[in-house]
C-alpha positions in Angstrom: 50.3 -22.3 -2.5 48.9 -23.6 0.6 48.2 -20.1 1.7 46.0 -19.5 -1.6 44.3 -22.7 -0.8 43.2 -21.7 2.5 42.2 -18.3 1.0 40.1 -20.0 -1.6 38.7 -22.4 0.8 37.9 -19.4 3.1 36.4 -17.7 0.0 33.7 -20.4 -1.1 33.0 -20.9 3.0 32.0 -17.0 2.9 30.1 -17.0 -0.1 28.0 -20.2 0.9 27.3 -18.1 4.2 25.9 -15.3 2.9 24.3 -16.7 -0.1 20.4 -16.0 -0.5 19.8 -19.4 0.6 21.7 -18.5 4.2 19.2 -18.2 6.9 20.9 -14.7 7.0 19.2 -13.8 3.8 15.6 -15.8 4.5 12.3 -13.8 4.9 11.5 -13.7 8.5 7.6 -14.9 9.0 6.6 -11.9 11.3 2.8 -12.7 12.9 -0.1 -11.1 11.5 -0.1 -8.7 14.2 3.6 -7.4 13.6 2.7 -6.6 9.8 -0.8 -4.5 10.9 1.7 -2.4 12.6 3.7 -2.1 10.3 1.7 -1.2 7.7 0.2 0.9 9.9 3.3 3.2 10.5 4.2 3.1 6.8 0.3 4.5 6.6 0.4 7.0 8.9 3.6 8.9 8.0 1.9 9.4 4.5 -0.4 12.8 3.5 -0.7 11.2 -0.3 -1.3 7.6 -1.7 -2.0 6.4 -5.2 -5.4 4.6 -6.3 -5.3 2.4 -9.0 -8.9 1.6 -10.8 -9.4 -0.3 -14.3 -10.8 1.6 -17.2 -13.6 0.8 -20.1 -10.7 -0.5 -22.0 -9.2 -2.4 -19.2 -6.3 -0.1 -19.1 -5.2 0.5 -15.1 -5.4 4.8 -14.5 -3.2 5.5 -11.3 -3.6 8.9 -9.7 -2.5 10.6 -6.4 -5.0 10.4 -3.7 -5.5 12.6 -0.2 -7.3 9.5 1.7 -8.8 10.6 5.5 -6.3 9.8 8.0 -6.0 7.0 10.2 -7.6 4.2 8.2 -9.6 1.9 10.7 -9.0 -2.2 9.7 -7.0 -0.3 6.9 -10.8 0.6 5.2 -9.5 3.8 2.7 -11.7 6.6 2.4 -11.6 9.5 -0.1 -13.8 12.2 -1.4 -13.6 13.2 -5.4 -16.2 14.6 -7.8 -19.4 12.6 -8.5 -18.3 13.2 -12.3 -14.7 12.5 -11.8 -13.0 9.4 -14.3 -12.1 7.5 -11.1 -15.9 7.1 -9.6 -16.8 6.5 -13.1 -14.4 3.5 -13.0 -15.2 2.3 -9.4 -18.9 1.6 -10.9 -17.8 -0.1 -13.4 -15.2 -2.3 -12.1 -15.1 -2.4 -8.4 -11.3 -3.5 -8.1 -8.7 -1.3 -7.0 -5.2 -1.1 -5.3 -4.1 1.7 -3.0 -0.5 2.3 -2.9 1.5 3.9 0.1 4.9 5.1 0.3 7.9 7.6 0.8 10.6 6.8 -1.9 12.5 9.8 -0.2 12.6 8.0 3.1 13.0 4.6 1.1 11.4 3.1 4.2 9.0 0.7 3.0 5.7 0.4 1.8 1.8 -0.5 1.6 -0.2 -1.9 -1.2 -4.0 -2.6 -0.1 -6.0 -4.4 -3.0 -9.8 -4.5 -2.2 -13.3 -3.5 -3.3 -14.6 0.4 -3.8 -17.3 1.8 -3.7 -18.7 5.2 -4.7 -21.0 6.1 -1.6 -23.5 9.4 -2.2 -24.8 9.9 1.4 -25.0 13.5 2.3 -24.7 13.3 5.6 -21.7 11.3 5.8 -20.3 13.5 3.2 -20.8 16.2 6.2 -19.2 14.0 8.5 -15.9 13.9 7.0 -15.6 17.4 5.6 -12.2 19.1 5.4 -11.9 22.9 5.6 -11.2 23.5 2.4 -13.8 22.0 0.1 -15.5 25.4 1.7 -13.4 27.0 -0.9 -15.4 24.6 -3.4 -18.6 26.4 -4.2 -21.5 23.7 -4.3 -18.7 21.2 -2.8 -22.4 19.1 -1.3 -23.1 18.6 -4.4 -20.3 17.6 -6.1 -18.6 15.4 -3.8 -19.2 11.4 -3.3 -17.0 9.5 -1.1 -15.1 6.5 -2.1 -14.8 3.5 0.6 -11.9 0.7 -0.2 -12.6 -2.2 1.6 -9.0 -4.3 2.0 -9.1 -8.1 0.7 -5.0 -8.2 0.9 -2.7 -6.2 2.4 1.4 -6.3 1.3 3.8 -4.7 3.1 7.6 -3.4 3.2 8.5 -2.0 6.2 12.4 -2.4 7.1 12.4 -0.9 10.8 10.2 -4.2 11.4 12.0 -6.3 9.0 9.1 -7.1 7.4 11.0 -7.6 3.8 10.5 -9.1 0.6 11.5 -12.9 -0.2 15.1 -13.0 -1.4 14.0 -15.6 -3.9 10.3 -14.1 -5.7 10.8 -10.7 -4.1 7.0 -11.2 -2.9 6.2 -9.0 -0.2 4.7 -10.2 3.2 0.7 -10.0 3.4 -1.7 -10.4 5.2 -5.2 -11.9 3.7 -8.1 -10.1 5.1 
């Protein structure tokens, strides 16, 4: 009897330890800095993302996105068709979310909300070319870039331990 006591009493001791309210379980506050990085990493080890704009109806229309590498202040670029749904959509409702990750790794992830913008400048548009739009007949022409300009970042990256509250699951951001 006393021996179950003490294994009870052991029990409860272990549960109250590792509960979500144990320090053990807490989201740690890393510093702005820290979660740049992080994101960062999580960014870079990704060829594809997803952009999110709203429709006429107010519906959200999600499709896979090849941004340009190596966002700078994690400002997203990408090129599409002039006549393409999605610059249709930036002009009309300016809000988007970009959304970056590798469920196969399963090592975190980046949502960037922010402002786009469907930019027609020519020689910018030469700038950033990639070989194959010369596959694209007429590719000047048809092409407009897209600039998303951040106003939050979140970010799961677990090699940083930048992890989502145990309690709302919210992610840690940063606020730009």
């Amino acid at each position: 009897m006393k021996n179950r006591a003490l294994l009870f009493l052991s029990a409860i001791l272990l549960f109250a330890g590792i509960s979500s309210q144990s320090p053990l379980f807490a989201q740690k506050t890393l510093p702005k800095d820290s979660l740049m990085k992080a994101a960062s990493d999580i960014i870079s080890q990704n060829h594809y993302c997803s952009l999110v704009t709203v429709d006429s109806v107010g519906q959200p229309q999600i499709r896979t996105m090849n941004p340009f590498p190596n966002p700078k202040e994690f400002v997203v670029w990408f090129a599409t068709s002039r006549y393409s749904s999605k610059a249709r959509e930036i002009r009309n409702n300016p809000k988007v979310a970009v959304y970056y990750a590798d469920h196969a790794k399963g090592n975190g992830y980046v949502t960037i909300t922010g402002t786009a913008t469907v930019i027609d400048d020519k020689d910018l548009l030469m700038k950033m070319k990639r070989d194959y739009w010369d596959g694209i007949s007429g590719w000047q022409d048809i092409f407009v870039l897209i600039k998303v300009v951040p106003q939050k970042l979140e970010v799961i990256n677990y090699t940083y331990g930048a992890v989502n509250d145990p309690k709302t699951f919210r992610a840690p951001a940063v606020v730009f």
